[in-house]
Structure formats: structure tokens, C-alpha cells
C-alpha positions as CSV (number, residue, x, y, z in Angstrom):
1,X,-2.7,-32.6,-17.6
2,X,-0.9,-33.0,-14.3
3,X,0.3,-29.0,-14.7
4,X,-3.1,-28.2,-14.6
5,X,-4.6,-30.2,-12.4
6,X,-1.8,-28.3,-10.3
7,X,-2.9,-25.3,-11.1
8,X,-6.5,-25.4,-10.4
9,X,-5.7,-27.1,-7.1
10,X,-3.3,-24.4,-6.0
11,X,-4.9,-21.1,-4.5
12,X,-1.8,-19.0,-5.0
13,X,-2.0,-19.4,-8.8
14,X,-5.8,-18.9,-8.4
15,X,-5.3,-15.5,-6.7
16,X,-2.5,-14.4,-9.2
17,X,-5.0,-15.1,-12.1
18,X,-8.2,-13.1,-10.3
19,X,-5.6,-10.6,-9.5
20,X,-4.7,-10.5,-13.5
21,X,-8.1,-10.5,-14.6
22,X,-9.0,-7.7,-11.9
23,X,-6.0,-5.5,-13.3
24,X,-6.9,-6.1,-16.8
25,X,-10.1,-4.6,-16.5
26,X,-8.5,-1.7,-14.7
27,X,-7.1,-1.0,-17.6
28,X,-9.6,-1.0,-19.7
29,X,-11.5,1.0,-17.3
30,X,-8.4,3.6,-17.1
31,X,-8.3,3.8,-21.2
32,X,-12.1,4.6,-21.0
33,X,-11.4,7.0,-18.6
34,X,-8.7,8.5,-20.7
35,X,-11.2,8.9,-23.7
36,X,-14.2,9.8,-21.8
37,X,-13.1,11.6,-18.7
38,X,-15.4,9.9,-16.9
39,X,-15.9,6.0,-15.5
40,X,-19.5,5.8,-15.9
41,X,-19.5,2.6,-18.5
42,X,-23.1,1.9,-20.4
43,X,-24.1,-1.7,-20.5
44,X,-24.7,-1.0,-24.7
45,X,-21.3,0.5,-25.1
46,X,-18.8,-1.9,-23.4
47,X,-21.2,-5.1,-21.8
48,X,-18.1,-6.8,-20.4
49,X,-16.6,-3.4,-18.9
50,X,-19.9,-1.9,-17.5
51,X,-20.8,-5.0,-15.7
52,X,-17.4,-5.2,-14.4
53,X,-17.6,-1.0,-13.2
54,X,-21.1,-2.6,-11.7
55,X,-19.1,-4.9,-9.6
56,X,-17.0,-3.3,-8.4
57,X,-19.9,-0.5,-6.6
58,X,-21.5,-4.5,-5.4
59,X,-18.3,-5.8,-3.7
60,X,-17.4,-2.0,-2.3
61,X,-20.8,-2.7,-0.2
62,X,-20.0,-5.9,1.0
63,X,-16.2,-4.8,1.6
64,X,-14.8,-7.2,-0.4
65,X,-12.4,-4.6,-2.0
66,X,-8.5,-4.4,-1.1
67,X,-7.7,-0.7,0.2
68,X,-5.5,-0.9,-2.9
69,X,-8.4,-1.5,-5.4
70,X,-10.4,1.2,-3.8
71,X,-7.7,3.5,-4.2
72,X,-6.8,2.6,-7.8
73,X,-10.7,3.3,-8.3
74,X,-10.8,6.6,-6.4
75,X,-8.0,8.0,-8.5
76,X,-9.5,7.7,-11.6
77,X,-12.6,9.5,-9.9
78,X,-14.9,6.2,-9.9
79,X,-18.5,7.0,-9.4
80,X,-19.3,4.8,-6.7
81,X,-22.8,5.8,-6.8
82,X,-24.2,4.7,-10.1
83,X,-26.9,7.6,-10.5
84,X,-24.4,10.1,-10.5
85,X,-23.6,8.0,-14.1
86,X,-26.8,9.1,-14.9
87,X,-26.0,12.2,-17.2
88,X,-22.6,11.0,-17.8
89,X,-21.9,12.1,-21.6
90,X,-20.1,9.7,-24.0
């Protein structure tokens, strides 16, 4: 109880864990990538992951991205404009 307590009141752990969370999803982004050549996520596909690509264009526009996260994006060709999703084939 006390460990957790700990945890949630401790910004550094709550970083590492948005930080995990944010990488995970890279990945899952990077192994649809791999098996679609594209980025370009639909909502009926993958819910979790194509709301995730969609926030990713939403914090880019309030520049709430690291320079590192917009690179890791940009080299797996990210669409940051969604309509260019639009005749993405899957």
C-alpha cells in the first residue's frame, strides 16, 4: 500500500510509465507499419492504435511532442495529415 501510494505520488515514476506506455504503442504502430507500409491506422481495424496515431497528429499541433517522438514518427513516414490516410490500402 505504502509502495504505491509512493508511486502515484512520485512524478519520476509517473513519466517513466507515460514514457512506457508511449513506446509501447510505437511499437505497435512500427509492426503495423512493417505489415502495411503505411501508418494510416482505421478506427475499425485497431481502435486502441488508431486513436493513439490520432493523438499523436492532436499533441503535434499543440507542441506537446519531444523532438525525439517526432522523429521516431517521421522515420516510419507518419502521415501527419490524416486525409492523406484517406486512400491508404490495408
Amino acid at each position: 500500500m505504502i509502495l504505491n501510494q509512493y508511486k502515484e505520488s512520485n512524478p519520476r515514476i509517473n513519466i517513466f510509465k507515460k514514457i512506457n506506455k508511449w513506446m509501447a504503442s510505437l511499437n505497435a504502430l512500427e509492426k503495423f507499419h512493417n505489415e502495411h507500409g503505411h501508418c494510416c491506422v482505421p478506427m475499425h481495424l485497431d481502435p486502441k492504435l488508431g486513436l493513439w496515431v490520432s493523438l499523436q497528429r492532436t499533441q503535434k499541433k499543440k507542441g506537446s511532442l519531444t523532438k525525439e517522438q517526432e522523429q521516431r514518427l517521421d522515420d516510419l513516414s507518419f502521415s501527419w495529415d490524416p486525409f492523406h490516410c484517406v486512400d491508404a490500402k490495408i
